[in-house]
BANULUM-210884 format. One record per atom (N, C-alpha, C, O, CB): residue number from 1; x, y, z; atom name; residue in one letter. Coordinates in steps of 0.2 Angstrom, whole numbers. Glycine has a CB too. Layout:
pos = NUM	x = X	y = Y	z = Z	site = CA	code = A
...
END
This chain:
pos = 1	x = 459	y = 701	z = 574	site = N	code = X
pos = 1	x = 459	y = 701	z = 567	site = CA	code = X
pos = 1	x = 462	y = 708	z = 564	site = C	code = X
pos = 1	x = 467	y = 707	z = 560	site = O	code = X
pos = 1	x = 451	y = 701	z = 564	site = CB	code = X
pos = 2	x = 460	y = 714	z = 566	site = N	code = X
pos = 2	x = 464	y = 720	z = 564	site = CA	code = X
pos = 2	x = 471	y = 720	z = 566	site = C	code = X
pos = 2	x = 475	y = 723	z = 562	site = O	code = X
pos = 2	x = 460	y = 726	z = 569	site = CB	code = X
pos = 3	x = 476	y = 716	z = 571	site = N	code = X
pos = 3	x = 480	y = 713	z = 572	site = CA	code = X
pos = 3	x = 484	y = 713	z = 566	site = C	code = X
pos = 3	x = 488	y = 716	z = 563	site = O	code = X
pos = 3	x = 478	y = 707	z = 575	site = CB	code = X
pos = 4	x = 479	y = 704	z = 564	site = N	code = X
pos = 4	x = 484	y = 701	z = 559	site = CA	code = X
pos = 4	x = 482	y = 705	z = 553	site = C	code = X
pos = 4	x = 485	y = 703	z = 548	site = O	code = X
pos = 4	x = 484	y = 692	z = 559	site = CB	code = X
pos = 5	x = 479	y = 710	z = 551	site = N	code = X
pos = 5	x = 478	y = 713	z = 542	site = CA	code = X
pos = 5	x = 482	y = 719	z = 544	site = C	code = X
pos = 5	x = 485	y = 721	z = 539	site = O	code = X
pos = 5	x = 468	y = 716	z = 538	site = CB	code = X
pos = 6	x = 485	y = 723	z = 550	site = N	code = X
pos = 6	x = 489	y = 727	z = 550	site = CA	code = X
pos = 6	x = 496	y = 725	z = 548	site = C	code = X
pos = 6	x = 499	y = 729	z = 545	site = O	code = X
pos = 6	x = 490	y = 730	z = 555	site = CB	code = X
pos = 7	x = 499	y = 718	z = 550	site = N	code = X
pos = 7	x = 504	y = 717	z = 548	site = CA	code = X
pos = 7	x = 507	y = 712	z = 541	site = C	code = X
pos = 7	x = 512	y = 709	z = 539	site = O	code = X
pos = 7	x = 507	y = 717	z = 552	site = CB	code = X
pos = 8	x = 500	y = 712	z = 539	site = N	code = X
pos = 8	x = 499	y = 707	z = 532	site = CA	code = X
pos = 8	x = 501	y = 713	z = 526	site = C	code = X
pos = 8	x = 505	y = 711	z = 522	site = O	code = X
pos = 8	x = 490	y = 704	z = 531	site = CB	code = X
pos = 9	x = 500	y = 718	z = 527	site = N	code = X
pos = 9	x = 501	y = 723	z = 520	site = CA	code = X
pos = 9	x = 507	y = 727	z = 520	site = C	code = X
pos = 9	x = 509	y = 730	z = 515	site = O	code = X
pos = 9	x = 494	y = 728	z = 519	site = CB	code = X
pos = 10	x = 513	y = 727	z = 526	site = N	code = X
pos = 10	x = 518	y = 727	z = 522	site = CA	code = X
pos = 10	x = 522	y = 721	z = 517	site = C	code = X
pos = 10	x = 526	y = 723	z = 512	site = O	code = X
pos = 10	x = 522	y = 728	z = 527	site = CB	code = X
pos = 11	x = 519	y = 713	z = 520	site = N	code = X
pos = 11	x = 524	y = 711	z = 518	site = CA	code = X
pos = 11	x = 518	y = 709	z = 511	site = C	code = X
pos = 11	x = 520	y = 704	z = 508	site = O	code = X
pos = 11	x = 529	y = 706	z = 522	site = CB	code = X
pos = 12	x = 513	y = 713	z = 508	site = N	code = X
pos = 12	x = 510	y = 713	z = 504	site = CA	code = X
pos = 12	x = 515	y = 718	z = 498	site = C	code = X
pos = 12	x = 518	y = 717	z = 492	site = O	code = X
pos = 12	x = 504	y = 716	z = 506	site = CB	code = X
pos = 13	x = 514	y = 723	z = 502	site = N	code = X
pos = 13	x = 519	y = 730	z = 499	site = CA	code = X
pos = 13	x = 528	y = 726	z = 496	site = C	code = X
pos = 13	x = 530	y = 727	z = 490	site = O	code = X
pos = 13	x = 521	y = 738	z = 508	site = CB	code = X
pos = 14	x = 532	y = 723	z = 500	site = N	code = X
pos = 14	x = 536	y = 721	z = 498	site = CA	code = X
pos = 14	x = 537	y = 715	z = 494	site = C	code = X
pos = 14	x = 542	y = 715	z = 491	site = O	code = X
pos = 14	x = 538	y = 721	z = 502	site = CB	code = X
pos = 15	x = 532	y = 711	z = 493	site = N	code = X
pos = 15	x = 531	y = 707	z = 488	site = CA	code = X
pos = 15	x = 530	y = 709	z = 481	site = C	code = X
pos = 15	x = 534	y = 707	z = 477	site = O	code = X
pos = 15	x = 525	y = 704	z = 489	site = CB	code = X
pos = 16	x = 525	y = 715	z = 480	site = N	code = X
pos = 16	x = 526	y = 720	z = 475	site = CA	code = X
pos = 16	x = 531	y = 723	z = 472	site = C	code = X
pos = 16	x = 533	y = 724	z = 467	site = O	code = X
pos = 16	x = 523	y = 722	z = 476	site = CB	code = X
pos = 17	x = 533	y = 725	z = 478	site = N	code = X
pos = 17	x = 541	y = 729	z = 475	site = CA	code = X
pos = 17	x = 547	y = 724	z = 471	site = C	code = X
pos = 17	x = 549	y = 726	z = 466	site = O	code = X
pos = 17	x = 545	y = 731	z = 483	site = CB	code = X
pos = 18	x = 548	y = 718	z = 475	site = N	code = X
pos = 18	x = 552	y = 716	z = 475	site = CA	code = X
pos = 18	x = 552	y = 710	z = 467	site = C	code = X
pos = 18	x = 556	y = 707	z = 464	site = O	code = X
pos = 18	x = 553	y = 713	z = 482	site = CB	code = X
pos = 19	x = 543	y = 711	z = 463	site = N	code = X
pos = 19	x = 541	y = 709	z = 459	site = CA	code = X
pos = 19	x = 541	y = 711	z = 451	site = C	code = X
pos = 19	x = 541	y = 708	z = 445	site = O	code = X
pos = 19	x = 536	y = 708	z = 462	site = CB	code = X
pos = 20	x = 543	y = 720	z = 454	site = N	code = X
pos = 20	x = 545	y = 725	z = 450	site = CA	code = X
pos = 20	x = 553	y = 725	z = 449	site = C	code = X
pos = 20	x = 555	y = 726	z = 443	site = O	code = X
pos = 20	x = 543	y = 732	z = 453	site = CB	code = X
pos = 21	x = 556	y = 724	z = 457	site = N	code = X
pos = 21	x = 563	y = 725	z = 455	site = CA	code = X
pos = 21	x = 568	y = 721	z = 450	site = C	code = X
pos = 21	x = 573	y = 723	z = 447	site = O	code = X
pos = 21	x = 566	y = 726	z = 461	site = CB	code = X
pos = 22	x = 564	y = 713	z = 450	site = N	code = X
pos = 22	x = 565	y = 709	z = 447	site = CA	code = X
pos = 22	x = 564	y = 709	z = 438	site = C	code = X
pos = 22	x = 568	y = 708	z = 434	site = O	code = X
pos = 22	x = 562	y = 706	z = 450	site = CB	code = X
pos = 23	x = 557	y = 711	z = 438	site = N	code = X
pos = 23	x = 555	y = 715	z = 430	site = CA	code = X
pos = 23	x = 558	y = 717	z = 427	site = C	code = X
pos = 23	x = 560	y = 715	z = 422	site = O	code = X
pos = 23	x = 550	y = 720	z = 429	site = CB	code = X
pos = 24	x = 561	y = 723	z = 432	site = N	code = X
pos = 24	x = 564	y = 730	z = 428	site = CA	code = X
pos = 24	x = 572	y = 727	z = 429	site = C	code = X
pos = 24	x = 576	y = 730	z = 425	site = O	code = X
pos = 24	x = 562	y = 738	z = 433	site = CB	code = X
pos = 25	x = 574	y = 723	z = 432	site = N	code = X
pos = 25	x = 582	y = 719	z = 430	site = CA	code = X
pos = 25	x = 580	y = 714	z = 424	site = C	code = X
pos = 25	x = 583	y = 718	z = 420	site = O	code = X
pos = 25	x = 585	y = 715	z = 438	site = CB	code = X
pos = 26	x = 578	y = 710	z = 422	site = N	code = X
pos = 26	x = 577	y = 707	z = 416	site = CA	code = X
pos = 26	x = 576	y = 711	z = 411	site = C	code = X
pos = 26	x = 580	y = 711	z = 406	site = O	code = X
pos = 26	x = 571	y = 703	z = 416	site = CB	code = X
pos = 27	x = 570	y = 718	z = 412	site = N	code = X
pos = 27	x = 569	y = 721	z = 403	site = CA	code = X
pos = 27	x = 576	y = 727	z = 405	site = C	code = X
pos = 27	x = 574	y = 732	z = 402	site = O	code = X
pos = 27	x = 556	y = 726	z = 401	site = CB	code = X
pos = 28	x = 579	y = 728	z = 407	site = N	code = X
pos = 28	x = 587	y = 730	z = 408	site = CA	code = X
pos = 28	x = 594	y = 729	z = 407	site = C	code = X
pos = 28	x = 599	y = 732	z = 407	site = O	code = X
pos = 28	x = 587	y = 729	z = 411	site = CB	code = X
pos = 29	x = 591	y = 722	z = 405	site = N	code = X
pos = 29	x = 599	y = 718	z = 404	site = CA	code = X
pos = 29	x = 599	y = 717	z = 395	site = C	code = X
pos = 29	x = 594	y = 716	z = 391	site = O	code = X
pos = 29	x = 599	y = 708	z = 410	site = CB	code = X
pos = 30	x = 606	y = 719	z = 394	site = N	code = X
pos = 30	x = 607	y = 718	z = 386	site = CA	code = X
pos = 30	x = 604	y = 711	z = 383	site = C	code = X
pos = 30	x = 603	y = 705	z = 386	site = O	code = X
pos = 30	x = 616	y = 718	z = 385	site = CB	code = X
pos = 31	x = 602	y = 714	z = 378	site = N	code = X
pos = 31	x = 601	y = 706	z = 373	site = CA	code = X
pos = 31	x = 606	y = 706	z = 370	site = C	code = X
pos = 31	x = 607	y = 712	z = 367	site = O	code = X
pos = 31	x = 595	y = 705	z = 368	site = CB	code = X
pos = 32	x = 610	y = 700	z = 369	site = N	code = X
pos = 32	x = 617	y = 697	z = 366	site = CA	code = X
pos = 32	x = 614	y = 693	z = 360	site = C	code = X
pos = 32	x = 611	y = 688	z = 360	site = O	code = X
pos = 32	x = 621	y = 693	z = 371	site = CB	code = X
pos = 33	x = 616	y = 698	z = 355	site = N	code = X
pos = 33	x = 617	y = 695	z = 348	site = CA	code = X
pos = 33	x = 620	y = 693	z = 346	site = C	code = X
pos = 33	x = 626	y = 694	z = 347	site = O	code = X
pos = 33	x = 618	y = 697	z = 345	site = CB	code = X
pos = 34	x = 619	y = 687	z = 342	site = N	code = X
pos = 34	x = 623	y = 682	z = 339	site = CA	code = X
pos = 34	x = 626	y = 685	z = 332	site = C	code = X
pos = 34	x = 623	y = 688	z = 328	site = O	code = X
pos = 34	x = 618	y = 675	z = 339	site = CB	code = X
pos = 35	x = 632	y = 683	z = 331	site = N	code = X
pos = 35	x = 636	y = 686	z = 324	site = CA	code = X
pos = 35	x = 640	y = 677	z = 322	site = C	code = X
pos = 35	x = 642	y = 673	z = 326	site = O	code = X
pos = 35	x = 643	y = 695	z = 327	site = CB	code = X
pos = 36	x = 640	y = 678	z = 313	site = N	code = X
pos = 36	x = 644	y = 674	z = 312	site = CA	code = X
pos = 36	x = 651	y = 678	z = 311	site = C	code = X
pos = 36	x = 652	y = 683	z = 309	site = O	code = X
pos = 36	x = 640	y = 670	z = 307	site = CB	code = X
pos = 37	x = 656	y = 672	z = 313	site = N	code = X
pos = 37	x = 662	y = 675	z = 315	site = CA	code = X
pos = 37	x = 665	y = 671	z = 309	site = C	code = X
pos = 37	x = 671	y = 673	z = 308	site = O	code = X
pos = 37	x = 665	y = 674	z = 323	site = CB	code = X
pos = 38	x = 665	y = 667	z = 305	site = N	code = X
pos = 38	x = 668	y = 664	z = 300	site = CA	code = X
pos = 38	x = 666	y = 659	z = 296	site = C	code = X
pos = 38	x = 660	y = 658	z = 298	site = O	code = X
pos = 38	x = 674	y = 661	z = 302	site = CB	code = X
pos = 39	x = 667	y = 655	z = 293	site = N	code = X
pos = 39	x = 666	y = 649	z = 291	site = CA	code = X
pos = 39	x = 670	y = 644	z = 288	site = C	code = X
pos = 39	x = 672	y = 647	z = 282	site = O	code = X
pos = 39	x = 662	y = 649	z = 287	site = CB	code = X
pos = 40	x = 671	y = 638	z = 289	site = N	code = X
pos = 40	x = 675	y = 635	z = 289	site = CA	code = X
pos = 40	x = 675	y = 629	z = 282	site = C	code = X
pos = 40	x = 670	y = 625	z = 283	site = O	code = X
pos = 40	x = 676	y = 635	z = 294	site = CB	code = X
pos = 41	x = 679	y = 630	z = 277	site = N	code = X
pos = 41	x = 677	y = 623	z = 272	site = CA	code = X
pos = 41	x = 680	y = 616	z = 274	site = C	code = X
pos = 41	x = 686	y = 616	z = 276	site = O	code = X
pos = 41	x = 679	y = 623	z = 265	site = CB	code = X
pos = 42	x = 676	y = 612	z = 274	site = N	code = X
pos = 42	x = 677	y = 605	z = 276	site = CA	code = X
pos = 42	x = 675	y = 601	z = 269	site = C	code = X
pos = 42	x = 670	y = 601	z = 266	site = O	code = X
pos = 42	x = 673	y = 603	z = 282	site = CB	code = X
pos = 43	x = 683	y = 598	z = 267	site = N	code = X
pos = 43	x = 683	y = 596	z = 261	site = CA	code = X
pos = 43	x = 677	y = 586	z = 264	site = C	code = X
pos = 43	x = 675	y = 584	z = 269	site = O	code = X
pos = 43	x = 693	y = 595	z = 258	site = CB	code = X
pos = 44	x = 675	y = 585	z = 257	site = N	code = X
pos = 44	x = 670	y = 578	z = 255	site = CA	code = X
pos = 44	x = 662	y = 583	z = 255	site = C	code = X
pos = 44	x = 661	y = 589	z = 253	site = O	code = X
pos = 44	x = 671	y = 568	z = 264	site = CB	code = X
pos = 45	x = 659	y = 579	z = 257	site = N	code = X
pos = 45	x = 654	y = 579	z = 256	site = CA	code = X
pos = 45	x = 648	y = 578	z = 264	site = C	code = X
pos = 45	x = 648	y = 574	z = 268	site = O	code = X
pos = 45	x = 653	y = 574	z = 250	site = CB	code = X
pos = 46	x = 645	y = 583	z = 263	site = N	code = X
pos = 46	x = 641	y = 584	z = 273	site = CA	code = X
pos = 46	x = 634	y = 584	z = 270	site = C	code = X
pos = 46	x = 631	y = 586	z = 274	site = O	code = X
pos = 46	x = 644	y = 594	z = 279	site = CB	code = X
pos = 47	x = 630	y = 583	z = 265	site = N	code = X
pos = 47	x = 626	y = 585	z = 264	site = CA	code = X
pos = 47	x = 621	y = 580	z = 268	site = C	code = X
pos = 47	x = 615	y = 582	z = 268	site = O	code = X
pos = 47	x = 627	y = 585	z = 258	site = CB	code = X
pos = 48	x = 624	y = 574	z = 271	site = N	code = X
pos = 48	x = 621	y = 568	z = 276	site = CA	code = X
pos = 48	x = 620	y = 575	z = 283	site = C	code = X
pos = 48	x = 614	y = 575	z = 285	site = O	code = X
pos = 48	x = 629	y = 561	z = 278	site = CB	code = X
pos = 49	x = 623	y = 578	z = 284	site = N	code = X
pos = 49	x = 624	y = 581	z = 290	site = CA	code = X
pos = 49	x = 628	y = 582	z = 294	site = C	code = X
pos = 49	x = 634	y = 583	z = 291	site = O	code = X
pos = 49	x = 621	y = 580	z = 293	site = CB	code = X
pos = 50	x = 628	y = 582	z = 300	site = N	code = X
pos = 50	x = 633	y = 580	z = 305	site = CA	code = X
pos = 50	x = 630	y = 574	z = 313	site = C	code = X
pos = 50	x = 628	y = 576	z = 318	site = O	code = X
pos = 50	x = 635	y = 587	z = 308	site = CB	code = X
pos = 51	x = 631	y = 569	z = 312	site = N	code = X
pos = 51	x = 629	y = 567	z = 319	site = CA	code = X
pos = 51	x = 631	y = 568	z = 325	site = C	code = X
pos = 51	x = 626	y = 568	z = 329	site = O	code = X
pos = 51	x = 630	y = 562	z = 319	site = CB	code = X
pos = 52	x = 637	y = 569	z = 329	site = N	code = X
pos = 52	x = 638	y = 571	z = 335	site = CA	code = X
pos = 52	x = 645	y = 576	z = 333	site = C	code = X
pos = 52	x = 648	y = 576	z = 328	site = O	code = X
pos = 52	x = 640	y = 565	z = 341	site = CB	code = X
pos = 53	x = 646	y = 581	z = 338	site = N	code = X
pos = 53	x = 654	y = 584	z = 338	site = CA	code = X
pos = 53	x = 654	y = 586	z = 346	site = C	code = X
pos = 53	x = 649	y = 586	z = 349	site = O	code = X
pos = 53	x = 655	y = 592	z = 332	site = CB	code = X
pos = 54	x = 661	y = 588	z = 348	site = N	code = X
pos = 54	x = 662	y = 589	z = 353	site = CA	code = X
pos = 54	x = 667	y = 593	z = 353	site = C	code = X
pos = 54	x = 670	y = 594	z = 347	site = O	code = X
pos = 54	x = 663	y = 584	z = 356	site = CB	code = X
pos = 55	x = 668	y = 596	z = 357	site = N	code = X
pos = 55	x = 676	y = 602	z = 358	site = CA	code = X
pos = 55	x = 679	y = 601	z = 363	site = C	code = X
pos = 55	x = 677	y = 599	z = 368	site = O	code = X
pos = 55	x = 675	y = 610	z = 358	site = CB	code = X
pos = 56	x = 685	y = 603	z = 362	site = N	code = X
pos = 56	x = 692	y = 600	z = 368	site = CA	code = X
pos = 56	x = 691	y = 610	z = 369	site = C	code = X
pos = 56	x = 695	y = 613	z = 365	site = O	code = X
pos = 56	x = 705	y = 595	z = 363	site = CB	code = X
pos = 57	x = 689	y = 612	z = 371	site = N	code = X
pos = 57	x = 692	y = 619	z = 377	site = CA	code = X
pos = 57	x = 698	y = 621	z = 375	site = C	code = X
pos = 57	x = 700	y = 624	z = 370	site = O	code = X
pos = 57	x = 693	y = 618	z = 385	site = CB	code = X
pos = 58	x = 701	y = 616	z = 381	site = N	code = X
pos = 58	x = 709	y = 618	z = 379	site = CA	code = X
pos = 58	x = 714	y = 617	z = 375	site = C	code = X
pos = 58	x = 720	y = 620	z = 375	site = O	code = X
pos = 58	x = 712	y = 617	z = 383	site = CB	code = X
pos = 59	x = 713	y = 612	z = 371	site = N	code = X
pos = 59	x = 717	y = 611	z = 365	site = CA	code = X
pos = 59	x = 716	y = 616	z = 359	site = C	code = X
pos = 59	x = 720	y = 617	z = 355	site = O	code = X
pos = 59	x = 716	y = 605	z = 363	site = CB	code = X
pos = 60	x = 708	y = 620	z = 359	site = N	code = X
pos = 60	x = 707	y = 623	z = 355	site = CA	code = X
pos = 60	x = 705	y = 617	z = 348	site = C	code = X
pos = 60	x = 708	y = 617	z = 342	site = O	code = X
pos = 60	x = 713	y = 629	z = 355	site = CB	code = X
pos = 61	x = 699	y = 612	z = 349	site = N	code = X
pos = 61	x = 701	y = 608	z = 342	site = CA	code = X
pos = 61	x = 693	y = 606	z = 344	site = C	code = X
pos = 61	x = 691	y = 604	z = 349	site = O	code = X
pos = 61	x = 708	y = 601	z = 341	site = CB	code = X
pos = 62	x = 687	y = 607	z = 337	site = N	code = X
pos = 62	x = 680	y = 604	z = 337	site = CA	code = X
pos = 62	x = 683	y = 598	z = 333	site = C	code = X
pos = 62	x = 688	y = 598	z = 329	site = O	code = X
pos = 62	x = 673	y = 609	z = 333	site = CB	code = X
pos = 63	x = 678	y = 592	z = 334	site = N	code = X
pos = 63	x = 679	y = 587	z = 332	site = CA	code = X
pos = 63	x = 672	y = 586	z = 332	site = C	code = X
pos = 63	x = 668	y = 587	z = 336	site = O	code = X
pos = 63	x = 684	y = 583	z = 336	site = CB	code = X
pos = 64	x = 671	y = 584	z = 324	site = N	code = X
pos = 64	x = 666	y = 582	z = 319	site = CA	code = X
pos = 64	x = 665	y = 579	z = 320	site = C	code = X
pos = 64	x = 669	y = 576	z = 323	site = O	code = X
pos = 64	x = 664	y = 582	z = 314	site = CB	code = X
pos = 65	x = 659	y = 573	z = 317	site = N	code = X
pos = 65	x = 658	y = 565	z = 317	site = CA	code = X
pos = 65	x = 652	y = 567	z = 310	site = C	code = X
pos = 65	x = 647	y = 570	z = 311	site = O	code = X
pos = 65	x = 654	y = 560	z = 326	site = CB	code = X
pos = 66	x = 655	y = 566	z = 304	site = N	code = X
pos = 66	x = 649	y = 571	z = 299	site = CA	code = X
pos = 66	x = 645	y = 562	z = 297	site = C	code = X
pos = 66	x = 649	y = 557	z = 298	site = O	code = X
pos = 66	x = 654	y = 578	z = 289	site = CB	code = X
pos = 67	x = 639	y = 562	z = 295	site = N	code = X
pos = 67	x = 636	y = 554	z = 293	site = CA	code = X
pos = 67	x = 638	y = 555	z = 287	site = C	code = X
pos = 67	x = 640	y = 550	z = 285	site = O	code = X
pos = 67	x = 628	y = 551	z = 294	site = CB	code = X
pos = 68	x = 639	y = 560	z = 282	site = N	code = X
pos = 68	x = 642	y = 558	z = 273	site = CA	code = X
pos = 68	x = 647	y = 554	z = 273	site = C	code = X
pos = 68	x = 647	y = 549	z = 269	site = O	code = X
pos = 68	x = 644	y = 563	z = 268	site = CB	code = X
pos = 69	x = 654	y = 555	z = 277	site = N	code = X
pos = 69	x = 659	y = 552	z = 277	site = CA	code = X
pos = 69	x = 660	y = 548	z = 283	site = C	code = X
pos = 69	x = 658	y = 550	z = 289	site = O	code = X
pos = 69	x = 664	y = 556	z = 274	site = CB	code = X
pos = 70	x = 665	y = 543	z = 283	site = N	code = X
pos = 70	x = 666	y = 538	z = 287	site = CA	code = X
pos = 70	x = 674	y = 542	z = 292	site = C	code = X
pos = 70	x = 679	y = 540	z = 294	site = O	code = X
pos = 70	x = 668	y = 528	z = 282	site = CB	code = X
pos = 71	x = 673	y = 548	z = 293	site = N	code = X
pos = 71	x = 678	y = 551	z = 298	site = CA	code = X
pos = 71	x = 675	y = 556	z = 301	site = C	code = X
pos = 71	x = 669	y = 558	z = 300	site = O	code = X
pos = 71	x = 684	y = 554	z = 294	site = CB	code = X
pos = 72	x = 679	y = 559	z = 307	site = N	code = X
pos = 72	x = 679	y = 563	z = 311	site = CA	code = X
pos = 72	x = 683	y = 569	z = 307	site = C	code = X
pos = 72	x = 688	y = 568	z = 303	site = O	code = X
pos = 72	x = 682	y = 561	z = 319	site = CB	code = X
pos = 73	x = 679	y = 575	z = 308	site = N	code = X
pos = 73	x = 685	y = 582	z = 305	site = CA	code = X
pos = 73	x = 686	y = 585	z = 312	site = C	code = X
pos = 73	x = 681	y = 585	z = 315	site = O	code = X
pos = 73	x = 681	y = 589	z = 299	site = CB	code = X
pos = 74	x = 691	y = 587	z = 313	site = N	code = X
pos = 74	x = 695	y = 591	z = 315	site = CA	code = X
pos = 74	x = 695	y = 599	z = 315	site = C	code = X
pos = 74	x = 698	y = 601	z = 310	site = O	code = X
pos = 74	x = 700	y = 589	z = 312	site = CB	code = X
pos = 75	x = 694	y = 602	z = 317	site = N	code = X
pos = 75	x = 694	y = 610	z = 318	site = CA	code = X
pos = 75	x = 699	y = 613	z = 323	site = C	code = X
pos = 75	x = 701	y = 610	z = 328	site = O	code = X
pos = 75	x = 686	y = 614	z = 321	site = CB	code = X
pos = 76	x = 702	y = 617	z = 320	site = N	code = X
pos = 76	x = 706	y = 622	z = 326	site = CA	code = X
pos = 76	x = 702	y = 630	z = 324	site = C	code = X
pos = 76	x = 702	y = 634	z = 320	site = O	code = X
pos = 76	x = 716	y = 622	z = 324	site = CB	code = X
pos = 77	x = 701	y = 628	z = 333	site = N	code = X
pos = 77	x = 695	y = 634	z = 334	site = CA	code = X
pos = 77	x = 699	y = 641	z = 336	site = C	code = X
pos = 77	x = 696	y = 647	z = 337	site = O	code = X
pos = 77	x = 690	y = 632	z = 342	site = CB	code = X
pos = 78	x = 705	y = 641	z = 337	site = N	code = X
pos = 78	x = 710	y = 646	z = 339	site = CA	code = X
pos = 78	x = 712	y = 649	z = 332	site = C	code = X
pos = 78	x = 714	y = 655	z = 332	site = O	code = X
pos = 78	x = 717	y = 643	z = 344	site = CB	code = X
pos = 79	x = 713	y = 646	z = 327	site = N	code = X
pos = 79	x = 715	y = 649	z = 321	site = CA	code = X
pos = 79	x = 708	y = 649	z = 316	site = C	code = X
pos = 79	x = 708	y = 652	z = 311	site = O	code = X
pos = 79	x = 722	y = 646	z = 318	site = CB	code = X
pos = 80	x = 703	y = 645	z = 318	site = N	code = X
pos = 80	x = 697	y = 645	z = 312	site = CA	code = X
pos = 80	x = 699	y = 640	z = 307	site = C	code = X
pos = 80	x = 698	y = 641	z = 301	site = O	code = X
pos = 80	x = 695	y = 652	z = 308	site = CB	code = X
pos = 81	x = 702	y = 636	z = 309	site = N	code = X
pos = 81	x = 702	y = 633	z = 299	site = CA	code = X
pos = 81	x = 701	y = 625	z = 302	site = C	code = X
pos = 81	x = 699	y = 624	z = 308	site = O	code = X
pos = 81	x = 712	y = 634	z = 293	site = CB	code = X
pos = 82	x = 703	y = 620	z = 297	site = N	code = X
pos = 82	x = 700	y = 616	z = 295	site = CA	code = X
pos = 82	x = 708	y = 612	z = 297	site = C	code = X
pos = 82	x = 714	y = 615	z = 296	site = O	code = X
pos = 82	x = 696	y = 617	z = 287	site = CB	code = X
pos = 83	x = 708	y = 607	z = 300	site = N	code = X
pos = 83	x = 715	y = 604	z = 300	site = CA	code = X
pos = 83	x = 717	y = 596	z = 299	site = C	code = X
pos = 83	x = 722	y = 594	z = 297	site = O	code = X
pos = 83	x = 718	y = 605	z = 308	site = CB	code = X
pos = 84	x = 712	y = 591	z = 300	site = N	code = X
pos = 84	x = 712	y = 587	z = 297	site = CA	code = X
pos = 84	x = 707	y = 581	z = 298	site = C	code = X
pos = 84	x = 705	y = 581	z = 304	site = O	code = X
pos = 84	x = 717	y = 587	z = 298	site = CB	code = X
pos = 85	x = 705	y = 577	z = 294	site = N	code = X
pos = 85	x = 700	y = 571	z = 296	site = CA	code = X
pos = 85	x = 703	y = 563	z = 298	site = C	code = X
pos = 85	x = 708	y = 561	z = 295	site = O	code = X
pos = 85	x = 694	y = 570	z = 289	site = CB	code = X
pos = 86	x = 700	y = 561	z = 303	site = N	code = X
pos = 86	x = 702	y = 556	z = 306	site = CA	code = X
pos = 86	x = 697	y = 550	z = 303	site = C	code = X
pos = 86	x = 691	y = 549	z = 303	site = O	code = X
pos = 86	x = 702	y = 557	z = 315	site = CB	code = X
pos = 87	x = 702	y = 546	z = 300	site = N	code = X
pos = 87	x = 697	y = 539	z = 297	site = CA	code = X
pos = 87	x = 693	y = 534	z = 303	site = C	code = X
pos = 87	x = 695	y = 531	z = 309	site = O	code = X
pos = 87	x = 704	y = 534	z = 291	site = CB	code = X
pos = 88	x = 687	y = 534	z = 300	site = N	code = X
pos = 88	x = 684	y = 529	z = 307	site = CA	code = X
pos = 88	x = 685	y = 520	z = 305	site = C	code = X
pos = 88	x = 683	y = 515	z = 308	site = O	code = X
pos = 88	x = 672	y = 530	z = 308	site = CB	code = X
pos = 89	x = 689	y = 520	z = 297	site = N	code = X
pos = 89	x = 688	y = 515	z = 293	site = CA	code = X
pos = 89	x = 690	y = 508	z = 299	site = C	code = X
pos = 89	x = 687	y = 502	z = 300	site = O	code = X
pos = 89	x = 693	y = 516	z = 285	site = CB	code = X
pos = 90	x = 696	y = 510	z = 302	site = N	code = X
pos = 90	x = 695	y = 504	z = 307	site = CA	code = X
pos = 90	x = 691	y = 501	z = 312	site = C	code = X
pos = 90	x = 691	y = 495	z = 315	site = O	code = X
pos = 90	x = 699	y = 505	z = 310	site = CB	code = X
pos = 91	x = 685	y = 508	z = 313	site = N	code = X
pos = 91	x = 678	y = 506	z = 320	site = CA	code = X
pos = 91	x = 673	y = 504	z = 318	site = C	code = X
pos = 91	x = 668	y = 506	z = 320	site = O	code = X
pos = 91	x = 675	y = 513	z = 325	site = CB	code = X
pos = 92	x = 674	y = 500	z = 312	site = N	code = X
pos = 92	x = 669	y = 497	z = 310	site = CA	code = X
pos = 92	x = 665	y = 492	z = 317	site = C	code = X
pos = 92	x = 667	y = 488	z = 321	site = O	code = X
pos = 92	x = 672	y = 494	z = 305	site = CB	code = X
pos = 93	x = 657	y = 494	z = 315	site = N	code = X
pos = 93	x = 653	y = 492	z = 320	site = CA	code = X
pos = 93	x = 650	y = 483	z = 318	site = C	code = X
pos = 93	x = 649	y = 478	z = 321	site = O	code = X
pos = 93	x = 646	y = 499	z = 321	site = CB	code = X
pos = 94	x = 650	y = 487	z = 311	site = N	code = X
pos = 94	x = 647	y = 478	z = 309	site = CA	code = X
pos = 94	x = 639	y = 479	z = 306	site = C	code = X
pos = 94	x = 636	y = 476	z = 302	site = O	code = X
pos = 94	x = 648	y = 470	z = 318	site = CB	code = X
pos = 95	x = 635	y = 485	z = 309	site = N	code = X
pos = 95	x = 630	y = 488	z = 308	site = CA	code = X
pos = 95	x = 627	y = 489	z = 301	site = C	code = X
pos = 95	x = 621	y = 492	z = 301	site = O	code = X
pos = 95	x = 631	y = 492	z = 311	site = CB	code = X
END
């Protein structure tokens, strides 16, 4: 019994430690602030909201799906502005 409690409390000791070193890396690490970087106008009316958007990365372009109006808008995310809306008037669901 004295056996096994002699080599139970190093890896007691190391549990602890390694419980601290963790702590003390989390309350350590920067908190990243969020900043608004622009805003963009999008001509009609959004007051519906937005239902889905998605972003191409590499083309550099968010693509809206707003529910006020029956189109996708268009963002270019490399320059910030506003570039064009794509009519859905042909995907009509019938809904």
């Amino acid at each position: 019994m004295k056996q096994k409690t002699r080599f139970s409390w190093p890896f007691v000791g190391l549990a602890v430690l390694a419980v601290f070193a963790v702590r003390t890396a989390v309350l350590s690490s920067p908190i990243h602030e969020y900043r608004q970087v622009a805003t963009i106008s999008i001509p009609g009316l959004l007051s519906g909201g937005f239902d889905i958007s998605w972003v191409d990365a590499v083309a550099g372009r968010y693509y809206l799906a707003d529910r006020g109006t029956t189109s996708v808008d268009v963002i270019d995310t490399k320059h910030v502005r506003y570039l064009y809306s794509i009519s859905l008037a042909a995907a009509e669901t019938g809904l």
